[in-house]
N, C-alpha and C positions, 0 to 999 in steps of 0.2 A: 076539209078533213075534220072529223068530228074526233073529241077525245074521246077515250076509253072509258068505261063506268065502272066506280068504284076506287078505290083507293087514295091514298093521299095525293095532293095538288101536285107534288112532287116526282110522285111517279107516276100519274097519267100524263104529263108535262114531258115528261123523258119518254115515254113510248110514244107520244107525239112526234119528238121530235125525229127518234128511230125509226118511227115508219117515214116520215119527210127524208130523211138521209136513204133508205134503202131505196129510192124511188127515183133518187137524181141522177139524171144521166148519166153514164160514163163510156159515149162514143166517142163525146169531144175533149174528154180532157185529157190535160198535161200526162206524162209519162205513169204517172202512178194515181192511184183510186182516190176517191175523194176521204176515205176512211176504209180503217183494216180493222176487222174484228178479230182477235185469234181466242176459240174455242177447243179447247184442251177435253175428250171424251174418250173413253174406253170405246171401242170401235162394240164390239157387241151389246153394251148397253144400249148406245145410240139405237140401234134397232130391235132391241128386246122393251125400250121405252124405260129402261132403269134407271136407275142414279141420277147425276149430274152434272150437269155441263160447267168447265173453270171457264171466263173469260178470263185477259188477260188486265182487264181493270180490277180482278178481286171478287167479282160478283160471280154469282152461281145460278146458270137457269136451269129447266127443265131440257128433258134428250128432246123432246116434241119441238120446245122454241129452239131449240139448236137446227133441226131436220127442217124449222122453217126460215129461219136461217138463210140454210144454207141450199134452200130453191133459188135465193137470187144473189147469190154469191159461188166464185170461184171457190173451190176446197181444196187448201193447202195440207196435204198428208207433213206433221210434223215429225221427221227424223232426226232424232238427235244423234252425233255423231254417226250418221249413214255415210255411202259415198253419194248419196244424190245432192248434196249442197254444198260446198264449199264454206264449211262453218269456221275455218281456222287457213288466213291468210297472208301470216307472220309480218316482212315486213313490207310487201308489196303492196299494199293498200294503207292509206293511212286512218280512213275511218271504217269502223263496222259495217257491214251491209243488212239490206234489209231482213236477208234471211237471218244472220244474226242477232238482230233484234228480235226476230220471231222466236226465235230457240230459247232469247233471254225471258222473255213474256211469257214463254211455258212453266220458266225457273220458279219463277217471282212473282209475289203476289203485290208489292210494294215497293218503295224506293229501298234499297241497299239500306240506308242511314239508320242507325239503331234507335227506333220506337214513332219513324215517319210512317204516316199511312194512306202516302202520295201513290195513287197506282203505278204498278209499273210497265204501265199502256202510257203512262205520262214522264217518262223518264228521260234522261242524255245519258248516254252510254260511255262509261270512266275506261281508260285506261289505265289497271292494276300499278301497272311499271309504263308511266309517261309514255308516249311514241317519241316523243321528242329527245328521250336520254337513251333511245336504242330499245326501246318496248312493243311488244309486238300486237297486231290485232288480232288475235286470238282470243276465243269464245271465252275456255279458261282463264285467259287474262281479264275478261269484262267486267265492271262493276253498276247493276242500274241504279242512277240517282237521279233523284227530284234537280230538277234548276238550282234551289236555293242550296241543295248540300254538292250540288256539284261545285258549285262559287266558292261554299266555303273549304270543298277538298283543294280547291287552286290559291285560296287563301293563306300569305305566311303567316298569317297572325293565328293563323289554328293548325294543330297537326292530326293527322286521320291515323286510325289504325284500323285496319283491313285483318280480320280474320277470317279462315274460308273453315265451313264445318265439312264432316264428312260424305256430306251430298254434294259437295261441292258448291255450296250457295256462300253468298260472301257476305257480313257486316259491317259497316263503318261505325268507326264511332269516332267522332269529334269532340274535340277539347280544345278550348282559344289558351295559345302559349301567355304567358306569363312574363316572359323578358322582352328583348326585341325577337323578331323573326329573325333565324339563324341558320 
């Protein structure tokens, strides 16, 4: 496979590697795809050739590399709160589901944590109100965080505080306590 010509090491390196990932099998594997790209587009630009395509890492391509794309991938129509998904599962499930994390990934350009800018295609998905003290799996209840601010949202040595704006997107912001954990 030859690289692409022109740009930095960095990004002919990564469309390398994009095209070797589009290309690997997947008759034989395990339950789920080897990689999920979720591409967020205005259904009529895509085909008038406008705007921009959001992936779910933060990055922005062209409607043409999305349409190519998506010749060798399945295309997930994203509805948020539709009845085609089961996005909000209270307490019957105790972790998110895939579709969930996909709805989250349309949200979120980053980890939740205030001033991270860990994608949040690379996220663990928080529980607002613990599952564990009667919290539920719910979309609304979800927070996405990086590994390292999910640790320290589980951490007693630091307390989070969760603000939700009026898009409904959520904040953390962490601060390590000061006395013992309490």
């Amino acid at each position: 496979m030859s690289l692409p010509r022109g740009g930095d090491w960095a990004r002919r390196h990564g469309k390398a590697l994009a095209e070797l990932v589009e290309h690997l099998p997947t008759d034989h594997l395990h339950g789920k795809v080897a990689a999920t790209v979720v591409v967020t587009i205005d259904r009529d630009d895509l085909f008038r050739d406008l705007g921009v395509a959001h992936q779910d890492t933060g990055e922005d391509l062209t409607a043409g590399e999305a349409r190519r794309l998506a010749c060798n991938a399945g295309v997930l129509p994203v509805v948020l709160a539709g009845a085609s998904l089961p996005l909000d599962l209270g307490r019957q499930a105790r972790f998110f589901t895939e579709h969930q994390r996909v709805a989250v990934a349309t949200r979120y350009d980053t980890c939740a944590a205030h001033g991270c800018d860990r994608p949040a295609a690379w996220s663990e998905l928080h529980h607002e109100d613990p599952w564990a003290t009667g919290g539920r799996s719910d979309l609304d209840r979800c927070v996405p965080l990086c590994g390292f601010h999910h640790r320290r949202v589980h951490d007693p040595t630091y307390e989070a505080t969760i603000t939700t704006d009026a898009h409904g997107i959520k904040t953390v912001r962490l601060r390590q306590r000061e006395g013992p954990p309490g």
